[in-house]
GUMAR-147903 format. One record per residue (C-alpha): residue number from 0; residue in one letter; x negated, y, z. Coordinates in steps of 0.5 Angstrom, whole numbers, plus 500, padded with zeros to 3 digits. Example, Ala and Ser with C-alpha at 12.3 -4.5 7.8 and 13.67 -1.06 7.14 Angstrom:
residues 2
 num residu  xx  yy  zz
   0      a 475 491 516
   1      s 473 498 514
This chain:
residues 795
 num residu  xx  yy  zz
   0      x 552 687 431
   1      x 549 693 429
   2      x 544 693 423
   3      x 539 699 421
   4      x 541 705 419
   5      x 549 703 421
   6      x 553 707 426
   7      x 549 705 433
   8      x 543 705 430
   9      x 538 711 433
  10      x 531 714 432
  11      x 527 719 435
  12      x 519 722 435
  13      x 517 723 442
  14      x 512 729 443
  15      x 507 727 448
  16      x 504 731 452
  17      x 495 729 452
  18      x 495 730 458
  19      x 500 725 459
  20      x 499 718 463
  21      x 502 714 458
  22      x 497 708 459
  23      x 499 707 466
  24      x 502 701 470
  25      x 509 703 471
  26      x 509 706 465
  27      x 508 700 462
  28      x 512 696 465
  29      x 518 701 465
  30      x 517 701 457
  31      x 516 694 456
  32      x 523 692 461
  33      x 526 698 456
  34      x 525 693 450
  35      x 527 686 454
  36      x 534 690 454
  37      x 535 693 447
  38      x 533 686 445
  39      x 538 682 449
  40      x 544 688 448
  41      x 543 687 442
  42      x 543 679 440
  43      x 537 681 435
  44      x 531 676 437
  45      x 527 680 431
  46      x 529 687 434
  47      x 526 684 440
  48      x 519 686 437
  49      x 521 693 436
  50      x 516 697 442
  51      x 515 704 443
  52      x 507 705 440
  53      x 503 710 440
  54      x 501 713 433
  55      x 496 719 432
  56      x 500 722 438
  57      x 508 721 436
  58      x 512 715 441
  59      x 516 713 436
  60      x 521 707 437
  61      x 528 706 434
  62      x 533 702 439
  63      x 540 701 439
  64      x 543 704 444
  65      x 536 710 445
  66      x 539 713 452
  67      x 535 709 456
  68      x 529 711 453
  69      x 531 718 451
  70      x 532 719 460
  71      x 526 715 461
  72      x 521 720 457
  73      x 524 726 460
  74      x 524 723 466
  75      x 517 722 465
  76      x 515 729 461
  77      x 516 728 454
  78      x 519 734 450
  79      x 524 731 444
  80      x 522 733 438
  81      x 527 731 432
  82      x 524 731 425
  83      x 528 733 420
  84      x 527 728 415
  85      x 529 723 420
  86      x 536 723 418
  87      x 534 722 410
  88      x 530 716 413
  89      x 537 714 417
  90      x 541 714 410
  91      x 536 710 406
  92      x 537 704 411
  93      x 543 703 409
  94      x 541 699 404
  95      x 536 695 408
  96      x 540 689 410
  97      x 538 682 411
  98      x 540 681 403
  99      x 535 686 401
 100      x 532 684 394
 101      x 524 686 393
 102      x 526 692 388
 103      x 531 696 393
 104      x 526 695 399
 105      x 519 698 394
 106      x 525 704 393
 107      x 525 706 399
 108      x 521 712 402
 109      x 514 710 404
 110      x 515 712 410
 111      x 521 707 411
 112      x 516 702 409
 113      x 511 704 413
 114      x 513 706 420
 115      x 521 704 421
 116      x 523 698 418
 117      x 518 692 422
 118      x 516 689 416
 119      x 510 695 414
 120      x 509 692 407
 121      x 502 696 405
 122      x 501 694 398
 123      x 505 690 392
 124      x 497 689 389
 125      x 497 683 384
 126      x 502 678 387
 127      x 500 680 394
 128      x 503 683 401
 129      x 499 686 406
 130      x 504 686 411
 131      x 506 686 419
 132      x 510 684 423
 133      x 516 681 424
 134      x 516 678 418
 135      x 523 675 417
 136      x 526 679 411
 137      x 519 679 408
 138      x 519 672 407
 139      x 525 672 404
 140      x 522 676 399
 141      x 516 673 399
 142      x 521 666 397
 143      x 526 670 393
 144      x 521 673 389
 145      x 515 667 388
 146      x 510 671 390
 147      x 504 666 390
 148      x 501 668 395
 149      x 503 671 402
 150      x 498 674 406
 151      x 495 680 410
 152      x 488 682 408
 153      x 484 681 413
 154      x 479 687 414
 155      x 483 693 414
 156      x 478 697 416
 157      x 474 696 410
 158      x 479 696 405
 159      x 481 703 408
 160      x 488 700 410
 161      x 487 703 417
 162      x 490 708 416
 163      x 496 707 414
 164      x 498 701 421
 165      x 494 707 425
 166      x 490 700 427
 167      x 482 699 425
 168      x 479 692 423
 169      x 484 688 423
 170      x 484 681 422
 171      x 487 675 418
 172      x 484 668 419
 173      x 489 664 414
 174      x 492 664 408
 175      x 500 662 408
 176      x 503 660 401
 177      x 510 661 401
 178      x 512 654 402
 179      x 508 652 408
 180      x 513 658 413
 181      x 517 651 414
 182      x 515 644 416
 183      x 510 646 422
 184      x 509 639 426
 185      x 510 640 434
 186      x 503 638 435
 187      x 499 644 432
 188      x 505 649 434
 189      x 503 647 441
 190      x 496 647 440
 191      x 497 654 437
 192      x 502 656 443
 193      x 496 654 448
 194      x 490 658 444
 195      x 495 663 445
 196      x 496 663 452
 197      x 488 662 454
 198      x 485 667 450
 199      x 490 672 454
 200      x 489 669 460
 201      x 482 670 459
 202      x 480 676 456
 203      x 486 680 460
 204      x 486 684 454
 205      x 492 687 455
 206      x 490 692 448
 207      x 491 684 444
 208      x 499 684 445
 209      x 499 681 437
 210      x 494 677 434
 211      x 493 670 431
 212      x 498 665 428
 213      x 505 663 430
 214      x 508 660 426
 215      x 515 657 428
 216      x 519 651 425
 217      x 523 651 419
 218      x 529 655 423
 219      x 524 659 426
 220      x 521 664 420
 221      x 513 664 420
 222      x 511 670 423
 223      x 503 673 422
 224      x 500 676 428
 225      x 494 681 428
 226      x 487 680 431
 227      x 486 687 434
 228      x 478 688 436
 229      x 481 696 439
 230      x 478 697 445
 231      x 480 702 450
 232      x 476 708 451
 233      x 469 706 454
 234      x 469 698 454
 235      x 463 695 453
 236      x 466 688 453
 237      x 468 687 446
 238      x 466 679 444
 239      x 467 675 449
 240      x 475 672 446
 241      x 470 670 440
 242      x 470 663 441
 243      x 477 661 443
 244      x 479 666 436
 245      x 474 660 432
 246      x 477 655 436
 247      x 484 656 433
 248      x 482 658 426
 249      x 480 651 426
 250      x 486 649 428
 251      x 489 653 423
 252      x 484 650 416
 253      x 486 642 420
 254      x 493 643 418
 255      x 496 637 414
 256      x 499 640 408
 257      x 506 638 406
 258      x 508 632 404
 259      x 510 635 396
 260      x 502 637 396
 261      x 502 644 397
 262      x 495 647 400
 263      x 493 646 406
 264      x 492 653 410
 265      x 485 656 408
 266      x 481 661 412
 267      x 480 667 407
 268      x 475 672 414
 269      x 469 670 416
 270      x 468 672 423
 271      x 462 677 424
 272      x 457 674 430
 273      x 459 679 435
 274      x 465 684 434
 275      x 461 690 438
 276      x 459 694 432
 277      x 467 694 429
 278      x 469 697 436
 279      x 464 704 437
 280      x 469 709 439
 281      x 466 714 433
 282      x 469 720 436
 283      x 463 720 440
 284      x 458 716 436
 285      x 458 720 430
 286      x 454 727 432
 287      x 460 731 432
 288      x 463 728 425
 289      x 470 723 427
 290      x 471 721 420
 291      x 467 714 421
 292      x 463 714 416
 293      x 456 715 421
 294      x 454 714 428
 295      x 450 717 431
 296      x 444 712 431
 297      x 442 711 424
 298      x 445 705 423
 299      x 451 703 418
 300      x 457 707 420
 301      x 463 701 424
 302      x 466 699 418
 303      x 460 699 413
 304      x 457 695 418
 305      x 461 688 417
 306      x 460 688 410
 307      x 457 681 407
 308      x 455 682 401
 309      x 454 676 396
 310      x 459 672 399
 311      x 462 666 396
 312      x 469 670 393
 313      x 465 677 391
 314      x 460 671 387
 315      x 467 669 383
 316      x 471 675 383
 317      x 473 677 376
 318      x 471 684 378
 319      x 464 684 380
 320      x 458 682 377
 321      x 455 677 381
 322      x 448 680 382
 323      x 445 687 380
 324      x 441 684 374
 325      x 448 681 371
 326      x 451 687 372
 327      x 445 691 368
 328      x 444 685 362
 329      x 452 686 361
 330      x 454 693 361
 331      x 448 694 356
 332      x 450 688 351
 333      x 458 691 352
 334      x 457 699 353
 335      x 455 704 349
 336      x 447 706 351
 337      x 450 713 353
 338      x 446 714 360
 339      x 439 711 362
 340      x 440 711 369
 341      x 436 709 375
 342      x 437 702 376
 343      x 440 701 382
 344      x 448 698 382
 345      x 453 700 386
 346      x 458 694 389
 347      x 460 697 396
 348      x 460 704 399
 349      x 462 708 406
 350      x 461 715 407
 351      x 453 717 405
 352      x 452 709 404
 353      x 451 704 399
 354      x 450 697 398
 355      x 447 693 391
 356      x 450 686 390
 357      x 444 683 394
 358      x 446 688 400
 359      x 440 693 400
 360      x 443 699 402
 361      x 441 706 400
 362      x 442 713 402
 363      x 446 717 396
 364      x 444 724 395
 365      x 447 725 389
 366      x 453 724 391
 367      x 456 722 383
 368      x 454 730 382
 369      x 457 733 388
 370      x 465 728 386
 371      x 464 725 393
 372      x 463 731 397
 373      x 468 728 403
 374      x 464 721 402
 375      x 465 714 399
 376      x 471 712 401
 377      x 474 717 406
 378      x 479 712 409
 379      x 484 718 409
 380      x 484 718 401
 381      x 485 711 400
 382      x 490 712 405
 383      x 494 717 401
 384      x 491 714 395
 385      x 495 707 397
 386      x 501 711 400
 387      x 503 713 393
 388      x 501 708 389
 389      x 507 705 392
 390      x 512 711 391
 391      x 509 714 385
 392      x 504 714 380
 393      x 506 718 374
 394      x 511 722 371
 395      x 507 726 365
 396      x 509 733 366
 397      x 516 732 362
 398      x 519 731 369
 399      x 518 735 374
 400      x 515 730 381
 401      x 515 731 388
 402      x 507 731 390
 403      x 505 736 384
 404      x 509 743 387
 405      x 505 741 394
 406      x 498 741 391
 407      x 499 747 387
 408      x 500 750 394
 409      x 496 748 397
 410      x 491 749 392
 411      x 493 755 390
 412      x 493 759 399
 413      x 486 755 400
 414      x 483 758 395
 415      x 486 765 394
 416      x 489 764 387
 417      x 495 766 383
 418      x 497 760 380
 419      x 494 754 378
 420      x 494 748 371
 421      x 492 741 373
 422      x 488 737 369
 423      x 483 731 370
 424      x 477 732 368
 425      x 471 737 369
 426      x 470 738 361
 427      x 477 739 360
 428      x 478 744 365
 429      x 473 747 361
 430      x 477 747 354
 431      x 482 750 358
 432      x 479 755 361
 433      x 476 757 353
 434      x 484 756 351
 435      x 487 761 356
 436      x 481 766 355
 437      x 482 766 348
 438      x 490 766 349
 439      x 489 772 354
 440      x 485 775 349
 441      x 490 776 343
 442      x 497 777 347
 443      x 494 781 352
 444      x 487 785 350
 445      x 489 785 342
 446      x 483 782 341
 447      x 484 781 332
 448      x 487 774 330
 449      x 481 769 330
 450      x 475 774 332
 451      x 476 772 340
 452      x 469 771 343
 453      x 468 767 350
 454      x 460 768 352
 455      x 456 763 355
 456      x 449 763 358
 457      x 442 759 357
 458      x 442 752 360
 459      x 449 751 362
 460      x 452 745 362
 461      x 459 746 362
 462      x 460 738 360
 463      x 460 734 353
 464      x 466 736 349
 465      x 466 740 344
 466      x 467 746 346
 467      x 461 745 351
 468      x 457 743 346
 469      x 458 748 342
 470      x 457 753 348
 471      x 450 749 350
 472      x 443 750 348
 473      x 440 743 349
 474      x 439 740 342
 475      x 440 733 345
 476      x 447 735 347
 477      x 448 739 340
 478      x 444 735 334
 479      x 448 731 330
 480      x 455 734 332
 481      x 456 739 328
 482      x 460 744 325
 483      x 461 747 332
 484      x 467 751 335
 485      x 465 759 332
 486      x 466 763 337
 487      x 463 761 343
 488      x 456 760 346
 489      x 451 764 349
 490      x 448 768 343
 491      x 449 775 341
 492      x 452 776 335
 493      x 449 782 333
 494      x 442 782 337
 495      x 442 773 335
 496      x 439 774 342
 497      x 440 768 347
 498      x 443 770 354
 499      x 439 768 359
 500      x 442 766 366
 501      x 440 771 370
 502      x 440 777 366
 503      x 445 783 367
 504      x 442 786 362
 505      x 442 781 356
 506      x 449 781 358
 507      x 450 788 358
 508      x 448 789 351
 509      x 452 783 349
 510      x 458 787 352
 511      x 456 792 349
 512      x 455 790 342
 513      x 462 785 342
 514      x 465 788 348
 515      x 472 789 344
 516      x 472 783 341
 517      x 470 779 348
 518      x 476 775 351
 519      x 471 771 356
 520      x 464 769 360
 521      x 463 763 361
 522      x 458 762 368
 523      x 456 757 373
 524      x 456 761 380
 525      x 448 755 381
 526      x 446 752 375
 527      x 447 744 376
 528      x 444 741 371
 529      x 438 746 369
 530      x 436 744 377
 531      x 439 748 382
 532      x 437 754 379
 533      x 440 759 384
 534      x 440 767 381
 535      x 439 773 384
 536      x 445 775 390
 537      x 448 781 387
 538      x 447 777 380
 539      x 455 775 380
 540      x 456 783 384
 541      x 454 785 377
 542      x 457 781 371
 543      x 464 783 375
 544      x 463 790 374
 545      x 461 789 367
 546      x 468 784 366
 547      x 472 790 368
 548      x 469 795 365
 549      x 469 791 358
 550      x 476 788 360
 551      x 473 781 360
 552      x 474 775 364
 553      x 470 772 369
 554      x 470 765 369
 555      x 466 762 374
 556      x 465 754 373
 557      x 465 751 380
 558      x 466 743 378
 559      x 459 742 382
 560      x 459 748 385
 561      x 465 748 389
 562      x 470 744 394
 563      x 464 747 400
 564      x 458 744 396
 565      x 453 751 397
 566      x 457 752 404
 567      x 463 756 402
 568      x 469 753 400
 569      x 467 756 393
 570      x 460 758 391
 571      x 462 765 388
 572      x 464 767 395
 573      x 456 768 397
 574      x 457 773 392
 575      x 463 777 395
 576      x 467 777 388
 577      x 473 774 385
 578      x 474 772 378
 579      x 479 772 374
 580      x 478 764 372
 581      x 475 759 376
 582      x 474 751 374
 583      x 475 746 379
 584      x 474 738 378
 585      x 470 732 382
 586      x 471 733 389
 587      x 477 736 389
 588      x 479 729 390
 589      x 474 726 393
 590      x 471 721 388
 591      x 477 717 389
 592      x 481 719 382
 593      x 480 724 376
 594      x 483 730 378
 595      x 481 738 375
 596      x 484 744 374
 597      x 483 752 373
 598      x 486 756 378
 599      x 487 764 376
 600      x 491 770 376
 601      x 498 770 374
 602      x 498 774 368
 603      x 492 771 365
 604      x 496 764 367
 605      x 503 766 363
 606      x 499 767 357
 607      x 499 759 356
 608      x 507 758 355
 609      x 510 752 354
 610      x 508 745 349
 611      x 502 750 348
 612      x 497 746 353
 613      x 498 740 357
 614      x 496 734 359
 615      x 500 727 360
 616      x 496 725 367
 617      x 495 732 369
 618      x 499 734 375
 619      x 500 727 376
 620      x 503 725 383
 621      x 497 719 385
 622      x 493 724 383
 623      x 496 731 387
 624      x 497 726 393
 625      x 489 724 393
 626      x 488 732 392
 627      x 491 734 397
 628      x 488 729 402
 629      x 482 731 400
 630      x 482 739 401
 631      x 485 738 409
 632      x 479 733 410
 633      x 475 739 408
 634      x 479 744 413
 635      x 479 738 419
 636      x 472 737 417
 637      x 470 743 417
 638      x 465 741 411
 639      x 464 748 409
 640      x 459 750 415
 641      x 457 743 415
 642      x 453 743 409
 643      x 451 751 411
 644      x 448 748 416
 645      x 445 742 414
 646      x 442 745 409
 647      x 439 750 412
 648      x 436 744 416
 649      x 434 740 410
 650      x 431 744 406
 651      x 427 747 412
 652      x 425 739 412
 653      x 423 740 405
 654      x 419 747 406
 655      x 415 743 411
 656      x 413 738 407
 657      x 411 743 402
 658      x 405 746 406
 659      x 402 739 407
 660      x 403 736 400
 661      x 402 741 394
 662      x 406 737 389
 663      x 411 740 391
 664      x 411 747 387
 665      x 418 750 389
 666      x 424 749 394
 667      x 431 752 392
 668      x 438 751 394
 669      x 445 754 397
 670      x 449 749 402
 671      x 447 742 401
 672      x 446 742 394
 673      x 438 743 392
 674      x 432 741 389
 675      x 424 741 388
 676      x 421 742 383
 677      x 414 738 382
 678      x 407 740 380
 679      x 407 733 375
 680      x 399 734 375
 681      x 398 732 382
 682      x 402 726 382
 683      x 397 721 379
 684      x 399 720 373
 685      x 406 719 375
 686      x 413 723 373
 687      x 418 725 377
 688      x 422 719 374
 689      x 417 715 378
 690      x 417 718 384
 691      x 425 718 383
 692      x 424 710 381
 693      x 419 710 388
 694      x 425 713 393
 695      x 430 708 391
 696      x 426 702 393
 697      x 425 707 400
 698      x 432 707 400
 699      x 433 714 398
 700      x 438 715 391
 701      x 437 722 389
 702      x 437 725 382
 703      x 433 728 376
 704      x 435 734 372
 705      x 437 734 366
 706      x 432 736 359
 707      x 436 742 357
 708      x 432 747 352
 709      x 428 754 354
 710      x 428 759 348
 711      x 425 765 347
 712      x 427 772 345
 713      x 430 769 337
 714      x 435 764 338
 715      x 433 761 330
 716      x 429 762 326
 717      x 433 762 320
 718      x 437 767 324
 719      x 443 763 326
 720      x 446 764 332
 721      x 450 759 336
 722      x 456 764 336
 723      x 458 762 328
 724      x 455 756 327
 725      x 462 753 325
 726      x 460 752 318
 727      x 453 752 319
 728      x 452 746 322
 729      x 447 743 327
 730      x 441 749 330
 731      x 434 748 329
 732      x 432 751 335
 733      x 427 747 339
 734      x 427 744 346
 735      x 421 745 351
 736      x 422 740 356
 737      x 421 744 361
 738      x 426 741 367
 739      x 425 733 367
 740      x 420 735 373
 741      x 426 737 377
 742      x 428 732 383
 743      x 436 734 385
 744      x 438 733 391
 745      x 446 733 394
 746      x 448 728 399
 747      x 455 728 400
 748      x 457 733 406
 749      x 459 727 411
 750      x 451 726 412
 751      x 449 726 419
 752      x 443 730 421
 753      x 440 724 423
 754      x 440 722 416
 755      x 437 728 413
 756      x 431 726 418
 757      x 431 720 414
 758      x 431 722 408
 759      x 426 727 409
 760      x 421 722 412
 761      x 422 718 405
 762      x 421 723 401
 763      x 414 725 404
 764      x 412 718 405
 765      x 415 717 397
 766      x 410 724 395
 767      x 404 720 399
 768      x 404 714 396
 769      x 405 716 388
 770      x 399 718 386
 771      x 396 711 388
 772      x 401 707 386
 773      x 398 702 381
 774      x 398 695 379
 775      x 402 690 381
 776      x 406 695 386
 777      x 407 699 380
 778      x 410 694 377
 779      x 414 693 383
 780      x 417 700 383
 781      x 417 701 375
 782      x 418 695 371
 783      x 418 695 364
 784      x 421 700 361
 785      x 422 705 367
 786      x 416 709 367
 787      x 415 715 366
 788      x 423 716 363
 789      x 424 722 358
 790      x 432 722 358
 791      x 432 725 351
 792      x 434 723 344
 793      x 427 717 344
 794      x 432 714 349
């Protein structure tokens, strides 16, 4: 007798031609007849299992004894294609026995795991298995190994687990703990069998060749079978298997417990009242966009659409508060009052949408700052965030791992750039970017020891570390800080002039001024937090040439900017330059783990030689994997000339709305990053705040940009410079408020256009009603403490 990965033990991947009829009746038949065969030669009830399946295009079967089928797929039409890493897949299952312990089966490559072996374990995630079957070897593991608890999580759409089988909502409608695999009296084992039967002969579904329950004897093992609601291309019929699926869940939560006082069999999935909205073919459905996030008719997307909010087992998770003002009260009795945000909290998220605790669902148009480009919860990210959690997560960058290399290519190609050096977090890609300059200054420039200059413009917002603040010309940022980083900032030395963002020619007097002392400048393609402040279009054009004339490096600061925010992949492109340097953090991974990193030239990149700079988690595998998957969403989705295109759609919107409601003053923006500015005189005696405040009970999550100073010519009046405050302590400048009537607006790039329809609707709606808003429905929208909010120092 053979077992995998032994001499008679084979596998392939088929290609298969599109135009193939693998669907039809002959074809079937003549593969299901293959299978019957190989189970019999091979004496292995459990191989009988092993079917020829379709996923993502590749047949994939693994049989003894394949000639067969191999004659079988030609004789169809099938070209053979071997992969290259099947003869290493082939090699590590010489270890997979029927003695395999728990520790040698995680070691496996994932895609051993996952597609070969039969028992596709997901995830180890506390004492957890999320499986498939057949689970004979599983379930020795589950005995061996004492894991409390065995069983498969019963939405995998909505988890984001999809993915990894190739399956969509799947369902489990019962817990089984490890001792009730044995002892299943006769009487319900038949009930279970004729359930089985009629729900087959009755919906001649001939896609549900797995689901339910069908647990053996104590001989037999137990073995889990999957619900599948995938209905072929253009069925409408979806539901009507629905009672007799209710009927055996009934049967299952009746089951006696066994004599030594285990538990009885739980239900752990609610079924929804009807299966329609979990089976939209989205391909159609989505106004050209295919990642399942939208559909086409407004309405929450297919996956989304199955949440139930304030359940029993969300109410006493450990996790989750149990309703938004628990969650309000709480993280302010425990955390550090650092953000006054709006108050809304978030539980769930899919695509554009997001849900409070109570169920409420909202349009997001902030987007956690231009993180979650590729939307909340891309099902492919959490696809290769879970793929690789159960392979590798951390190596620090003492080891080389297996994950970086790749994403270094790929990031480095897709962009253009020599070299990259990874981090985690925006600001830290800052400081690397001010260290390298530096470096680059002294080793390469011969810059004198400790004079190296790194200018910065008014308004930036380079993040909140020290450098950053050092560079910043927002007191609420900067005071009480001090003493700051010399060196860096925006301010001249010579002059004590402040630079203004968009000011060639303030730039060319300080280049001019400390050209030979200057290693870097520091700027964002589009100020972000200064709202949305978009420059001239030969702005970037012009400060290049002066950076080579002066032999200084550009370094463009893209954390917001980039990854197809503005409609190009990188905003600098508008401007047709390349700097020397350029930051990238937040969505380079989608919101779904920290990653960062400053991509450059290669001689500015070696100037950081070894044990010189470094981050333990920068360049981790779990987070190169995720940032890898997160760039090839943007090239499938074509999220670059989306957002061009729906944001030339949305700020049109906004335009019109202009022209009927002066309140609003000016519109601006590139791509799907924008804002309006608001003529706070005609609101009623309301803020900006507010009308934030009044479309988040619309339903609409937008954001509001920051106070950051605005200065005049002299940067002090004591005539010290941001530039060499270092011992000097904090600045005396002031701020002038002059950005908090400023409404940002950036929804992720997954947005239908439809969407956007609403979200402009919202807003007029929102912009007509505030300059009435009183009494009780002020109070409504604007409880104690919300109105009129100045983010500053006072709060």
């Amino acid at each position: 007798m053979h077992r995998p990965g032994s001499k008679g033990a084979a596998r392939d991947y088929w290609k298969l031609d599109p135009r193939s009829a693998l669907s039809t009746p002959d074809m079937k038949a003549a593969l299901s007849a293959q299978n019957a065969d190989f189970g019999q030669s091979t004496g292995r009830g459990r191989l009988s299992a092993l079917l020829t399946r379709l996923d993502r295009g590749l047949l994939t079967y693994e049989k003894y004894g394949p000639a067969e089928l191999r004659q079988l797929c030609r004789r169809r039409g099938f070209q053979p294609t071997h992969r290259a890493r099947g003869e290493a897949m082939k090699a590590s299952l010489e270890q997979a026995d029927d003695e395999l312990t728990f520790p040698r089966f995680m070691d496996l490559p994932p895609e051993l795991r996952v597609e070969i072996y039969g028992y596709h374990l997901h995830s180890l995630d506390q004492g957890t298995l999320a499986v498939q079957p057949p689970l004979t070897t599983v379930c020795k593991l589950v005995r061996r190994e004492a894991l409390p608890l065995f069983y498969a999580v019963h939405r995998f759409g909505v988890n984001g687990f999809n993915d990894v089988t190739g399956w969509n909502n799947t369902f489990i409608l019962c817990a089984v703990s490890q001792a009730m695999i044995q002892d299943i009296g006769p009487t319900n084992l038949s009930q279970i069998r004729k359930l089985r039967l009629q729900l087959t002969a009755e919906t001649s579904r001939g896609y549900l060749s797995e689901w339910i329950v069908d647990l053996g004897s104590k001989e037999a093992p137990a073995r889990v079978w999957f619900y599948r609601p995938l209905p072929p291309p253009g069925y409408q019929g979806v539901g009507e298997e629905i009672g007799l699926i209710a009927q055996l869940a009934k049967v299952l939560s009746n089951m006696t417990a066994r004599p030594e006082g285990d538990r009885p069999f739980s239900i752990i999935a609610t079924l929804p009242p009807i299966m329609a909205p979990m089976a939209i073919d989205e391909d159609t459905q989505t106004n050209g966009h295919t990642n399942g996030h939208a559909n086409g008719n407004g309405t929450l997307n297919a996956k989304a659409a199955t949440f139930t909010p304030s359940t029993s087992a969300s109410a006493s998770s450990p996790y989750h508060a149990a309703s938004s003002a628990s969650a309000m009260d709480t993280e302010a009795a425990f955390a550090a009052h650092n953000y006054h945000p709006l108050p809304i909290v978030f539980a769930k998220a899919s695509g554009c949408s997001v849900w409070d605790p109570e169920g409420k669902h909202y349009l997001d148009f902030l987007s956690a700052y231009s993180a979650v480009n590729q939307g909340h919860c891309h099902p492919k990210l959490i696809q290769a965030l879970t793929e690789q959690a159960g392979r590798l997560t951390l190596s620090s960058r003492a080891f080389y791992n297996d994950v970086f290399p790749k994403f270094a290519e790929k990031i480095t190609k897709m962009t253009g750039f020599d070299m990259v050096l990874p981090m985690n977090t925006g600001a830290e890609a800052v400081e690397t970017a001010v260290k390298i300059a530096r470096k680059w200054g002294y080793k390469v420039k011969g810059i004198p020891k400790n004079k190296a200059l790194v200018f910065s413009v008014q308004e930036n917002f380079h993040g909140r570390t020290a450098a950053a603040i050092a560079m910043s010309t927002d007191p609420e940022s900067r005071d009480n800080y001090g003493p700051y980083l010399p060196n860096v900032g925006p301010v001249c030395p010579v002059s004590k002039k402040v630079i203004p963002y968009n000011d060639v020619k303030a730039v060319e007097e300080a280049f001019e001024a400390h050209g030979k002392e200057t290693a870097g400048f520091l700027v964002e393609p589009i100020q972000g937090e200064a709202g949305i402040v978009v420059p001239d279009e030969d702005y970037l054009q012009r400060i290049r040439e002066l950076c080579d004339k002066h032999n200084v490096l550009l370094i463009c600061d893209e954390i917001q900017t980039g990854i197809a925010r503005t409609g190009r992949l990188l905003c600098h492109e508008w401007s047709g330059i390349k700097p020397d340097l350029v930051l990238l953090g937040k969505a380079i991974s989608g919101g779904m783990y920290p990653v960062s990193c400053v991509l450059g030239r290669k001689d500015v990149m070696l100037t950081i030689e070894p044990g010189t700079h470094g981050s333990t988690y920068g360049g981790n595998p779990l987070g190169s994997a995720v940032a890898i998957k997160a760039l090839e969403i943007v090239e499938e989705e074509q999220l670059v000339e989306r957002a061009e295109r729906l944001g030339e759609i949305f700020r049109e919107g906004l335009r019109e709305i202009q022209k009927r409601d002066p309140m609003i003053t000016i519109v601006r923006g590139k791509g799907l990053l924008n804002a309006m500015v608001i003529d706070e005189e005609k609101a009623g005696g309301h803020t900006a705040w507010d009308l934030c405040m009044l479309m988040k009970e619309k339903g609409l999550l937008v954001g509001r940009a920051l106070k950051i100073a605005h200065h005049g010519a002299n940067a002090a009046a004591n005539g010290t410079s941001l530039l060499d405050q270092g011992a000097n302590g904090p600045s005396t400048l002031q701020a002038k408020p002059t950005h908090q009537n400023i409404i940002r607006m950036a929804p992720p790039l997954v947005i239908t256009e439809e969407q956007i329809r609403t979200a402009l609707r919202i807003i007029e709606e929102a912009m007509r009603e505030l300059p009435g808003l009183k009494g009780e429905e002020e109070k409504k929208v604007l409880p104690e403490g919300e109105k009129g909010v100045q983010i500053g120092l006072e709060n």
